[in-house]
C-alpha positions as CSV (number, residue, x, y, z in Angstrom):
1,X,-132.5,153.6,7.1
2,X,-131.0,151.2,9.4
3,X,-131.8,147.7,10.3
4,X,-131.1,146.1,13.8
5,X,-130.6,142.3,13.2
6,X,-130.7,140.2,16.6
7,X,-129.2,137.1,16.5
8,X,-129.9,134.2,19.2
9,X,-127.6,132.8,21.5
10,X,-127.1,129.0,20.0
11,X,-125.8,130.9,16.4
12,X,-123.3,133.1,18.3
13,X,-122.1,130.6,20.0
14,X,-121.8,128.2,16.4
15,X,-119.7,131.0,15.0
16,X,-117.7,131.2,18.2
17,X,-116.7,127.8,18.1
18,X,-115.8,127.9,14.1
19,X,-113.9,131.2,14.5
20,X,-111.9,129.3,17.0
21,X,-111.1,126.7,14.4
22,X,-110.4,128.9,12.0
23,X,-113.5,128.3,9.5
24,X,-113.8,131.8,8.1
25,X,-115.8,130.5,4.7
26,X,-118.2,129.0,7.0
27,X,-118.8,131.4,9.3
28,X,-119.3,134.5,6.5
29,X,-122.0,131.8,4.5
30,X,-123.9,131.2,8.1
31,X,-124.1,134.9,8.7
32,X,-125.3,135.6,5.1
33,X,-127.6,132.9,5.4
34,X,-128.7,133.7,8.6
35,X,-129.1,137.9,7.4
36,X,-130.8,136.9,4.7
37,X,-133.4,134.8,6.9
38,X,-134.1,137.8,9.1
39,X,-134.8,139.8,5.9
40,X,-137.3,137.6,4.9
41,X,-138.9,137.0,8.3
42,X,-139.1,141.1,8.6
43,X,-140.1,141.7,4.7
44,X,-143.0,138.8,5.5
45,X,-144.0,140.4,8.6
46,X,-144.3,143.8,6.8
47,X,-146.5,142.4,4.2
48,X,-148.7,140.8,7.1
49,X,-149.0,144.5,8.6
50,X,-149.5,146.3,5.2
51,X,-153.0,146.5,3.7
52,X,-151.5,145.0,0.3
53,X,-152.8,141.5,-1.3
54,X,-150.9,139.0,0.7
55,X,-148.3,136.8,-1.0
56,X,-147.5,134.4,1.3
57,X,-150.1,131.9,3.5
58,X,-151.0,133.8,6.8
């Protein structure tokens, strides 16, 4: 199963500008971090749509 991860303009454009000044440690932690937001955002919004106990405030 794939997932499609969109990411907005302003974070393309901060990894642009450190891939131009060569900050490859900073740039693979941003998109980790940043991958790892999504996941949560979708997992939370699954758990909003499911008909299981809710874990997190609604």
């Amino acid at each position: 199963m794939y997932q499609i991860i969109y990411f907005n303009k302003q974070f393309v454009e901060d990894i642009y500008a450190k891939f131009t000044n060569s900050k490859i440690e900073e740039i693979m932690l941003d998109i980790f971090n940043y991958m790892v937001t999504a996941k949560e955002v979708n997992r939370n919004l699954d758990l909003l749509n499911s008909d299981e106990k809710p874990t997190i405030a609604q």
